[in-house]
Backbone as XML, in Angstrom:
<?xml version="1.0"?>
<chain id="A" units="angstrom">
  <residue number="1" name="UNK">
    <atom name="N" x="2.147" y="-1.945" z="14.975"/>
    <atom name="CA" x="1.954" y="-3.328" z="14.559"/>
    <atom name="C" x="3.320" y="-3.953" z="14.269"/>
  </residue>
  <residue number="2" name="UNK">
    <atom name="N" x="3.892" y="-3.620" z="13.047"/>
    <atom name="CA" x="4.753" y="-4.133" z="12.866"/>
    <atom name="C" x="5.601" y="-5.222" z="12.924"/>
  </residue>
  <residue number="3" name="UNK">
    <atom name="N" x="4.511" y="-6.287" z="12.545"/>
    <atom name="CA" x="4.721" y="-7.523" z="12.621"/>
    <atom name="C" x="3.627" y="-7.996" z="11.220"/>
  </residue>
  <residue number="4" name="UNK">
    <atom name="N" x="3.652" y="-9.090" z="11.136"/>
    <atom name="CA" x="2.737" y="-9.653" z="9.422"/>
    <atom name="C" x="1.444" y="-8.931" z="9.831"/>
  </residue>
  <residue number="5" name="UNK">
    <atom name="N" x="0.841" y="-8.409" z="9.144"/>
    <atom name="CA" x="-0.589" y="-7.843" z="9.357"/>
    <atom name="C" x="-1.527" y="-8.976" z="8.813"/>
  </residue>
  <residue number="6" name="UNK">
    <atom name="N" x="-2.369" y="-8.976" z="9.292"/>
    <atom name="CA" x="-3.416" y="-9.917" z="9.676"/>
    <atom name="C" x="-4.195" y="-9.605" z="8.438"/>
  </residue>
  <residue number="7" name="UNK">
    <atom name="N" x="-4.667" y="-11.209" z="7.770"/>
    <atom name="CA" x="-5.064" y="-11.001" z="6.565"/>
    <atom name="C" x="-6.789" y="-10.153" z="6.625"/>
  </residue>
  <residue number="8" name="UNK">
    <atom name="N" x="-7.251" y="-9.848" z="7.902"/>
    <atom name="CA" x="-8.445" y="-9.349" z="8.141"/>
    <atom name="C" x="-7.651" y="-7.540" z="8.749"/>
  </residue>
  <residue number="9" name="UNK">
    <atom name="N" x="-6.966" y="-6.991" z="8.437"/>
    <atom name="CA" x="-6.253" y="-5.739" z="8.682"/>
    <atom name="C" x="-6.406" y="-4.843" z="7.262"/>
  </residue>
  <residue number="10" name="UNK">
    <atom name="N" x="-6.971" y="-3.177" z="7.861"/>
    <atom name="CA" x="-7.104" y="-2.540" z="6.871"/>
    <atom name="C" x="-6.277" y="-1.418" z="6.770"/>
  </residue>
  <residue number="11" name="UNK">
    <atom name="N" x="-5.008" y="-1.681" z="5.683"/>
    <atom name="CA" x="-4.402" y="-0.606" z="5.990"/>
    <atom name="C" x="-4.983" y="0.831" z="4.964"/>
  </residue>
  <residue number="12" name="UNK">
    <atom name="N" x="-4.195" y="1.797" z="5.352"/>
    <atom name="CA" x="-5.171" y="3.145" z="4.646"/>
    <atom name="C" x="-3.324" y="4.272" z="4.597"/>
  </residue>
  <residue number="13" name="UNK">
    <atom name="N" x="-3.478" y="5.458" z="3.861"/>
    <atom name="CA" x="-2.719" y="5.755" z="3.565"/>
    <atom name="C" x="-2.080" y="6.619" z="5.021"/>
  </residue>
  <residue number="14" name="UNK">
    <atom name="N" x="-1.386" y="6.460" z="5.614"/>
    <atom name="CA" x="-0.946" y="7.901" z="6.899"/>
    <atom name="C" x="-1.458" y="9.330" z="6.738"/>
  </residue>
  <residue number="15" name="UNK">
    <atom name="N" x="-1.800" y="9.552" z="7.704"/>
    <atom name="CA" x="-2.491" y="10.741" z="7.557"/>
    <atom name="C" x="-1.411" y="12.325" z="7.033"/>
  </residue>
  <residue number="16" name="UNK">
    <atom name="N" x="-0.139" y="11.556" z="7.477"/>
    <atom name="CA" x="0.631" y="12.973" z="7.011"/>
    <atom name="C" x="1.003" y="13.010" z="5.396"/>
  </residue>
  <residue number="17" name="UNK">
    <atom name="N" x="0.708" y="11.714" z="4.250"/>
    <atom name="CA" x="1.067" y="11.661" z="2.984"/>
    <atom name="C" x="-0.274" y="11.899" z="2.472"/>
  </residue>
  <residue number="18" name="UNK">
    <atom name="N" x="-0.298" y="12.167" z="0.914"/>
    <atom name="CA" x="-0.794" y="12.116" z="-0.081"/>
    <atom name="C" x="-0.547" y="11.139" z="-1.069"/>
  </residue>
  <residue number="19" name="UNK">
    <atom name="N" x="-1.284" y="10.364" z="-1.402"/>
    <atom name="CA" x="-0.920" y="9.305" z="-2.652"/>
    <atom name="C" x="-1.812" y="9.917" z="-3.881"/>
  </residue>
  <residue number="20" name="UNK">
    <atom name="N" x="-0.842" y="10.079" z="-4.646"/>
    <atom name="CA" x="-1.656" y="10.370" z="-6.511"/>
    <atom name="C" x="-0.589" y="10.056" z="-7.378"/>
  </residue>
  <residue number="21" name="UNK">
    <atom name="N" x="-0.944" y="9.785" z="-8.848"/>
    <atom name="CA" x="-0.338" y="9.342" z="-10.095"/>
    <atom name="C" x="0.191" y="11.090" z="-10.334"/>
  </residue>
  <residue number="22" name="UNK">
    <atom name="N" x="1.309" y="10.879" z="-10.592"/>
    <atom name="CA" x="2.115" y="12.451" z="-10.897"/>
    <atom name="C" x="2.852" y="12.078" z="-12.309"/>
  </residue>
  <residue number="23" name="UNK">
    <atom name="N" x="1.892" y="12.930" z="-13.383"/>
    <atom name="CA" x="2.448" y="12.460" z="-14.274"/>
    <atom name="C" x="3.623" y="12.897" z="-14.740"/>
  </residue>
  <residue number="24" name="UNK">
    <atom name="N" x="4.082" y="13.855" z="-14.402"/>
    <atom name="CA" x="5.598" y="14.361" z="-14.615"/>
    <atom name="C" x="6.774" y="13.269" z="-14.212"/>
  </residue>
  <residue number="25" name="UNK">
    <atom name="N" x="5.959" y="12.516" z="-13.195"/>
    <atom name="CA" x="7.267" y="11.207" z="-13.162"/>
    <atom name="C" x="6.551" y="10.001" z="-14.294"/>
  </residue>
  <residue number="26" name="UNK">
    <atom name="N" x="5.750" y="9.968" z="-14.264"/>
    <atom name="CA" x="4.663" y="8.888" z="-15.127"/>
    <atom name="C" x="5.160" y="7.515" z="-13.733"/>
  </residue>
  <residue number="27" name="UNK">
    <atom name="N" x="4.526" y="8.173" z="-12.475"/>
    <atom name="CA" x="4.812" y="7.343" z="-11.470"/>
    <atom name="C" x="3.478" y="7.699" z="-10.333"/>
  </residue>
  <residue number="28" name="UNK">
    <atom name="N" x="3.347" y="6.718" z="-9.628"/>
    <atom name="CA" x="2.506" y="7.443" z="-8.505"/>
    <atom name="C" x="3.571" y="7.647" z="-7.218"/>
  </residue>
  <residue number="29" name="UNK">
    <atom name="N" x="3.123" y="8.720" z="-6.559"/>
    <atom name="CA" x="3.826" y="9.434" z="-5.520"/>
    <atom name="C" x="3.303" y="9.489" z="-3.947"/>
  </residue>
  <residue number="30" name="UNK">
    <atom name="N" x="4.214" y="9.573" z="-3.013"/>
    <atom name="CA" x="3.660" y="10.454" z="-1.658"/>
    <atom name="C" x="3.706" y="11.090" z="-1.644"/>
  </residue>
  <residue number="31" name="UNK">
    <atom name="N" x="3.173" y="12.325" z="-1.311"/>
    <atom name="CA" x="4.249" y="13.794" z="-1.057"/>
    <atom name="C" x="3.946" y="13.983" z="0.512"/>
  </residue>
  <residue number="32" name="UNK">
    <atom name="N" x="4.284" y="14.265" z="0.916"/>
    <atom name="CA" x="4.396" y="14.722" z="2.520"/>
    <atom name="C" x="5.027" y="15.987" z="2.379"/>
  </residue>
  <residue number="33" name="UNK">
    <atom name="N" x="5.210" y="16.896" z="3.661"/>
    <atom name="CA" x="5.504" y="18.423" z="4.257"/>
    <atom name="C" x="6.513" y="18.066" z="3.549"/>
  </residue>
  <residue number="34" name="UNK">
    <atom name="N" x="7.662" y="17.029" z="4.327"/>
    <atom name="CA" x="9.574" y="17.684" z="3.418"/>
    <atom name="C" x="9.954" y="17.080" z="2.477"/>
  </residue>
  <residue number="35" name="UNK">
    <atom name="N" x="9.030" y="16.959" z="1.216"/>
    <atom name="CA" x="9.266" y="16.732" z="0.239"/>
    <atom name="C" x="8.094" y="15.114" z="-0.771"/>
  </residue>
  <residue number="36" name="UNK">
    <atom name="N" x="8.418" y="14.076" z="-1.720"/>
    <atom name="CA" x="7.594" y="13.694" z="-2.077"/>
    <atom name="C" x="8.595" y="12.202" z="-2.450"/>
  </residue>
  <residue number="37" name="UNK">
    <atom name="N" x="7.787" y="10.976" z="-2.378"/>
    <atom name="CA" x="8.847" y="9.467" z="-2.768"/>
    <atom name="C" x="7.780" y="8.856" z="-3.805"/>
  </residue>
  <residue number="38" name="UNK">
    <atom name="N" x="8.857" y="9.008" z="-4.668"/>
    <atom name="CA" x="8.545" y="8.229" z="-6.104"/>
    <atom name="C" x="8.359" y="6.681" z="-6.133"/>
  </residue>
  <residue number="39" name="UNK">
    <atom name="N" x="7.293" y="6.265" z="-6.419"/>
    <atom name="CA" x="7.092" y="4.549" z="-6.035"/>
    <atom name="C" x="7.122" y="4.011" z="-7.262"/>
  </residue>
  <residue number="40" name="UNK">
    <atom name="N" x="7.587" y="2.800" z="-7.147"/>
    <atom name="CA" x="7.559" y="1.512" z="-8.308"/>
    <atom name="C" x="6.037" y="1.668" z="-8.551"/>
  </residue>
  <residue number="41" name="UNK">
    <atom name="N" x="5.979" y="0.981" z="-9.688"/>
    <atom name="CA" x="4.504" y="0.192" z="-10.073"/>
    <atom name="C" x="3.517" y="-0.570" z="-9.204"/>
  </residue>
  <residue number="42" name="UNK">
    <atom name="N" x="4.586" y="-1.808" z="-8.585"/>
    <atom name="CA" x="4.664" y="-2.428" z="-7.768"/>
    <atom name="C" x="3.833" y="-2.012" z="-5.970"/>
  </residue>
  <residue number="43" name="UNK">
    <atom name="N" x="4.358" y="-1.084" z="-5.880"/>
    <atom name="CA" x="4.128" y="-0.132" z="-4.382"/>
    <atom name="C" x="3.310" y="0.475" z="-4.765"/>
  </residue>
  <residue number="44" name="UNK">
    <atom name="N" x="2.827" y="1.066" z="-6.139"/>
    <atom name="CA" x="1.671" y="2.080" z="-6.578"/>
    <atom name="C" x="0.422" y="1.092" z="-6.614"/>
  </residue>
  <residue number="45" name="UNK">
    <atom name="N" x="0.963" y="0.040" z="-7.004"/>
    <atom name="CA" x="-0.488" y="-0.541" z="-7.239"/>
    <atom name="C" x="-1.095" y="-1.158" z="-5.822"/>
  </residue>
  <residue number="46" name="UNK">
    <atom name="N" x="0.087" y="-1.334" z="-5.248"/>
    <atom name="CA" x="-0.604" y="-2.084" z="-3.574"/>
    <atom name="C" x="-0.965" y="-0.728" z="-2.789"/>
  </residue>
  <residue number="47" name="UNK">
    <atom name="N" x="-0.345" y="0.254" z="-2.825"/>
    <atom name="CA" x="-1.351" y="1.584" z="-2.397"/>
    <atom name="C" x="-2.266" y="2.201" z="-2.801"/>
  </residue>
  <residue number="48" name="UNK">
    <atom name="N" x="-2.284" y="2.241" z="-3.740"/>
    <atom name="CA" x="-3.773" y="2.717" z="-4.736"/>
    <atom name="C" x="-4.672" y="1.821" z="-3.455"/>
  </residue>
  <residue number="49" name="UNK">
    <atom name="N" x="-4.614" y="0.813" z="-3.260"/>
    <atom name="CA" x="-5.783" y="-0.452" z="-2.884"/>
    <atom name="C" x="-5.704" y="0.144" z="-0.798"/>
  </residue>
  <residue number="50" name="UNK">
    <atom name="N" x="-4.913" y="0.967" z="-0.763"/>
    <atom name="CA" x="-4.770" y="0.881" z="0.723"/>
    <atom name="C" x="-5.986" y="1.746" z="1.021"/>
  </residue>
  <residue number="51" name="UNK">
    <atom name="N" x="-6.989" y="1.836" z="1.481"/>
    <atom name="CA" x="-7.799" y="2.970" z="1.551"/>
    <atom name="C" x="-8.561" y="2.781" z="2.756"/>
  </residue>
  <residue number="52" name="UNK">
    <atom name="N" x="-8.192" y="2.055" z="3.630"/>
    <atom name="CA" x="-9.233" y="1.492" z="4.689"/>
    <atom name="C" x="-10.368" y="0.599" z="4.852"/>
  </residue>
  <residue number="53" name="UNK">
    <atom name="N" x="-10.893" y="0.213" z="3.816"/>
    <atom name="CA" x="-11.826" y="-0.397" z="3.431"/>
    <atom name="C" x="-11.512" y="-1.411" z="3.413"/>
  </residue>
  <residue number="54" name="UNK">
    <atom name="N" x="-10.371" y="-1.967" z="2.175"/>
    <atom name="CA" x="-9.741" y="-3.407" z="1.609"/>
    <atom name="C" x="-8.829" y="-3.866" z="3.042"/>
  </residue>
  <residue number="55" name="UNK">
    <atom name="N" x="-9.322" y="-5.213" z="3.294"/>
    <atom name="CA" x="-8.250" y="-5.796" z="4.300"/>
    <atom name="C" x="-7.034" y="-6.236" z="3.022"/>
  </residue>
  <residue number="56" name="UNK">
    <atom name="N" x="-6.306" y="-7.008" z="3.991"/>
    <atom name="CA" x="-4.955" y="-6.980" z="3.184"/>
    <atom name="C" x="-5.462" y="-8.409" z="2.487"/>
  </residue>
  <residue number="57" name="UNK">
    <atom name="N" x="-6.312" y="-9.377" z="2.877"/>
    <atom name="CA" x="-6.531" y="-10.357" z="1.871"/>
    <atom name="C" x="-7.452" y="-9.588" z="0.458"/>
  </residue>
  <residue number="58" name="UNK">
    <atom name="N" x="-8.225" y="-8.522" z="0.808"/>
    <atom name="CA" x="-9.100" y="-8.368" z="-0.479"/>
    <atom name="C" x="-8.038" y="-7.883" z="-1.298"/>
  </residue>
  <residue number="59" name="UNK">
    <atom name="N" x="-7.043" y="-6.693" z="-0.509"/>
    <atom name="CA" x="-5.635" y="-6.234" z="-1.397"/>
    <atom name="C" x="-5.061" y="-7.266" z="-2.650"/>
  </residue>
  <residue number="60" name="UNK">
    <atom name="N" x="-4.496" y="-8.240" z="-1.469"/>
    <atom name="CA" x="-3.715" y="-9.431" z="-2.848"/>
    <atom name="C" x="-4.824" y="-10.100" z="-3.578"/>
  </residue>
  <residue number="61" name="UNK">
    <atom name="N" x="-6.022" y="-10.328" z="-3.205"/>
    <atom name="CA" x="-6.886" y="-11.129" z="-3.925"/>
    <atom name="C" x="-7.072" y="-9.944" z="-5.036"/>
  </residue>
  <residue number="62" name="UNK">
    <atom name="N" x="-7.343" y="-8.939" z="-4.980"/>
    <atom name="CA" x="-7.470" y="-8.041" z="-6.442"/>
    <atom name="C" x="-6.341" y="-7.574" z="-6.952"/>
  </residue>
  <residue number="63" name="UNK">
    <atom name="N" x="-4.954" y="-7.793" z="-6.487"/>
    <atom name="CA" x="-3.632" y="-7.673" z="-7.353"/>
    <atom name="C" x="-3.591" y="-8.965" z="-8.033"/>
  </residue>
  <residue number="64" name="UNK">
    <atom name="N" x="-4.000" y="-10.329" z="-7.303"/>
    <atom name="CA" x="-3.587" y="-11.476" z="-8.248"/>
    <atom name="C" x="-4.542" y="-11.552" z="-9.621"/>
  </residue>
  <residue number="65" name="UNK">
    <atom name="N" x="-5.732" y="-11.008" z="-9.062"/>
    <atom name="CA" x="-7.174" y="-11.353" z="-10.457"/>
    <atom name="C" x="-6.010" y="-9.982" z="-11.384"/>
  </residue>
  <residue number="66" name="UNK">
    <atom name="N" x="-6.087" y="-8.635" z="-10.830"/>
    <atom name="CA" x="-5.693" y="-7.632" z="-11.970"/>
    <atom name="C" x="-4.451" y="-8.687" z="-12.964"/>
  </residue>
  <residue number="67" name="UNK">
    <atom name="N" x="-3.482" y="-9.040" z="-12.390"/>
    <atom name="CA" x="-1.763" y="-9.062" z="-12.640"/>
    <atom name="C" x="-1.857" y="-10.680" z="-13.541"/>
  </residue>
  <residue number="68" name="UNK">
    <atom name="N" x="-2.973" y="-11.275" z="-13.271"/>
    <atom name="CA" x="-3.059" y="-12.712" z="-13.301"/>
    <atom name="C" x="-1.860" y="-13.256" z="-13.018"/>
  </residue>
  <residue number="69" name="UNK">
    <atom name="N" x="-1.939" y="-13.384" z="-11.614"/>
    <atom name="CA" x="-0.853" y="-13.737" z="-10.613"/>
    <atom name="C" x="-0.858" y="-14.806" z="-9.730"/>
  </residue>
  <residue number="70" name="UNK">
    <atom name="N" x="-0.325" y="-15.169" z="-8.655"/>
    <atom name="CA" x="-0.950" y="-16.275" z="-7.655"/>
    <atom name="C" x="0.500" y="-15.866" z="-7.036"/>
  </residue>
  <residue number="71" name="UNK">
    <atom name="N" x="0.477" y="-16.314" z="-5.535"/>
    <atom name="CA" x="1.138" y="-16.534" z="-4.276"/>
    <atom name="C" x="1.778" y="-15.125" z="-4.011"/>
  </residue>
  <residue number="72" name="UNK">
    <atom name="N" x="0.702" y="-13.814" z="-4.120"/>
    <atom name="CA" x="1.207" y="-12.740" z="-3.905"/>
    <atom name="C" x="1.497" y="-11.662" z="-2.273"/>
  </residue>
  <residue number="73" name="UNK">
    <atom name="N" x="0.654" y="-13.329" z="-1.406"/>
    <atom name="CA" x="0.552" y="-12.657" z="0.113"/>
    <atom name="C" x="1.716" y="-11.831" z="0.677"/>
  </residue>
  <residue number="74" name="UNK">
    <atom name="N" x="2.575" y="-13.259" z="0.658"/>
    <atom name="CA" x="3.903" y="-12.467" z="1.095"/>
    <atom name="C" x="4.672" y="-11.346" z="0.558"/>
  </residue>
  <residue number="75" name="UNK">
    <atom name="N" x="4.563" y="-10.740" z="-0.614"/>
    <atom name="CA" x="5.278" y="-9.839" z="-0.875"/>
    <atom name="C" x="4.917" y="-8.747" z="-0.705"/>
  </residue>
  <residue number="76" name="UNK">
    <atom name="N" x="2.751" y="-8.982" z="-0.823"/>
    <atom name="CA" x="2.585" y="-7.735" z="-0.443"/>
    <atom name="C" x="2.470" y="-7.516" z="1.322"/>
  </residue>
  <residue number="77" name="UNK">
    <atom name="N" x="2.596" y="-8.395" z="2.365"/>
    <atom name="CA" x="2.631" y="-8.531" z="3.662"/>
    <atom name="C" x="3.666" y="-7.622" z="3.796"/>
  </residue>
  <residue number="78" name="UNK">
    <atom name="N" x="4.731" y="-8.137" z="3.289"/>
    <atom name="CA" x="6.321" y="-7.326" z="3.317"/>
    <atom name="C" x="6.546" y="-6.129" z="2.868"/>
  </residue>
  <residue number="79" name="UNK">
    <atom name="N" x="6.127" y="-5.290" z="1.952"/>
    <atom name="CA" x="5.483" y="-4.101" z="1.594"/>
    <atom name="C" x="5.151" y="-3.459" z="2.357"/>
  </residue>
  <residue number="80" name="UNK">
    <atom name="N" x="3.716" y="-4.121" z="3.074"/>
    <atom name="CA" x="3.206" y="-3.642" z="3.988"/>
    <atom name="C" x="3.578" y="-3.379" z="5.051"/>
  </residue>
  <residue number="81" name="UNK">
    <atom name="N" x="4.852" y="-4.290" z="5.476"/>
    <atom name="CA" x="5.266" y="-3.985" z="6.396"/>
    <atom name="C" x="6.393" y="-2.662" z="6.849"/>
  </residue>
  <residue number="82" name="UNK">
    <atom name="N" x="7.216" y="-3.051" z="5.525"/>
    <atom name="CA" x="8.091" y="-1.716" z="4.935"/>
    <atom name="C" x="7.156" y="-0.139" z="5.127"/>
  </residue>
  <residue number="83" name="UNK">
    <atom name="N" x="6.471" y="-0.240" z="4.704"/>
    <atom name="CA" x="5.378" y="1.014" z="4.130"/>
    <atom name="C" x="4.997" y="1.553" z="5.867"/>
  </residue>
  <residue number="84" name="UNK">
    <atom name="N" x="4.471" y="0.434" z="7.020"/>
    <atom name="CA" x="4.189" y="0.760" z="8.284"/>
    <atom name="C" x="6.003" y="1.035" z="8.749"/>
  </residue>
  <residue number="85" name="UNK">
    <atom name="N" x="6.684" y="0.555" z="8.593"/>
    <atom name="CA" x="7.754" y="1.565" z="9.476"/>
    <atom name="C" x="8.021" y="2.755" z="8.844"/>
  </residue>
  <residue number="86" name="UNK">
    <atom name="N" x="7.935" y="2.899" z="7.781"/>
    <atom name="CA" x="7.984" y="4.578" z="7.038"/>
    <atom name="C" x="6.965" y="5.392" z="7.211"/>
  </residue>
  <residue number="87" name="UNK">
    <atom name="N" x="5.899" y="5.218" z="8.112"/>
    <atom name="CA" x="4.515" y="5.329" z="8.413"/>
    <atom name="C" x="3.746" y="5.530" z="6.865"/>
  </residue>
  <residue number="88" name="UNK">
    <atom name="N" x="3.906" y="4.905" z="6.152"/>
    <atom name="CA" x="3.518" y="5.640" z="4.834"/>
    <atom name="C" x="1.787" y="5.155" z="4.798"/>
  </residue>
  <residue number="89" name="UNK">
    <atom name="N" x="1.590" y="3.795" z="5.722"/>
    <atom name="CA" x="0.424" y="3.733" z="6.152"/>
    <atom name="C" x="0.281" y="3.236" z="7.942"/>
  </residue>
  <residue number="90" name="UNK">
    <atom name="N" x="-1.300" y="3.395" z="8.113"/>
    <atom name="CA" x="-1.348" y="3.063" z="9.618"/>
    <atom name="C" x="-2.437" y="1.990" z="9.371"/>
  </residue>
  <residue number="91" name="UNK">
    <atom name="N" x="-3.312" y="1.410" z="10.011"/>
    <atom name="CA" x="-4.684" y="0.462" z="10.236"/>
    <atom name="C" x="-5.674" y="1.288" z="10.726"/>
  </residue>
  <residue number="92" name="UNK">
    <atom name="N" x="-6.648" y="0.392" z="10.118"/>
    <atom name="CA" x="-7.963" y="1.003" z="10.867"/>
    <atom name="C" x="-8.370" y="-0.726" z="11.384"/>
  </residue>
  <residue number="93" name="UNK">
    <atom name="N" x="-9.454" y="-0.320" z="12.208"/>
    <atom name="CA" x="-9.857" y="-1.747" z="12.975"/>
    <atom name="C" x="-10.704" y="-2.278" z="11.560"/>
  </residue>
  <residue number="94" name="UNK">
    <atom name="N" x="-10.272" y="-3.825" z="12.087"/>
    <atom name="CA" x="-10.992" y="-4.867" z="11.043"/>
    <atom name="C" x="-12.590" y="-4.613" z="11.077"/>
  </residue>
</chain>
């Protein structure tokens, strides 16, 4: 893809990571085979939501209600987009 993902696009975690809250960092994590990347809050909370299910509008629409937020598309688009060249996620069809 790798281009703005389509607010009807479901991203889900890559099949080669693991996402969980590791409390030894008091962070949530990937871990993959060569090793594991420590995420912001920020990146934890827009992956927690990646699961295949949520398109990327239900994503920001339940970060802005949680965060009581507004105009959060773009940052999490950009995320998202970051996150697909690290494969850290892939899509499933809308």
């Amino acid at each position: 893809m790798h281009s703005t993902p389509a607010p009807s696009s479901h991203p889900r975690i890559g099949r080669l990571f693991r996402f969980q809250w590791e409390p030894a960092q008091q962070a949530h994590v990937l871990l993959y085979p060569e090793g594991m990347v420590k995420l912001n809050r920020s990146a934890g909370e827009i992956l927690a939501r990646c699961d295949g299910t949520r398109s990327v509008a239900e994503i920001v629409a339940e970060l802005e209600a949680a965060f009581q937020a507004s105009s959060l598309t773009a940052d999490v688009e950009a995320f998202l987009r970051l996150a697909e060249e690290r494969s850290w996620i892939d899509w499933t069809p809308a």
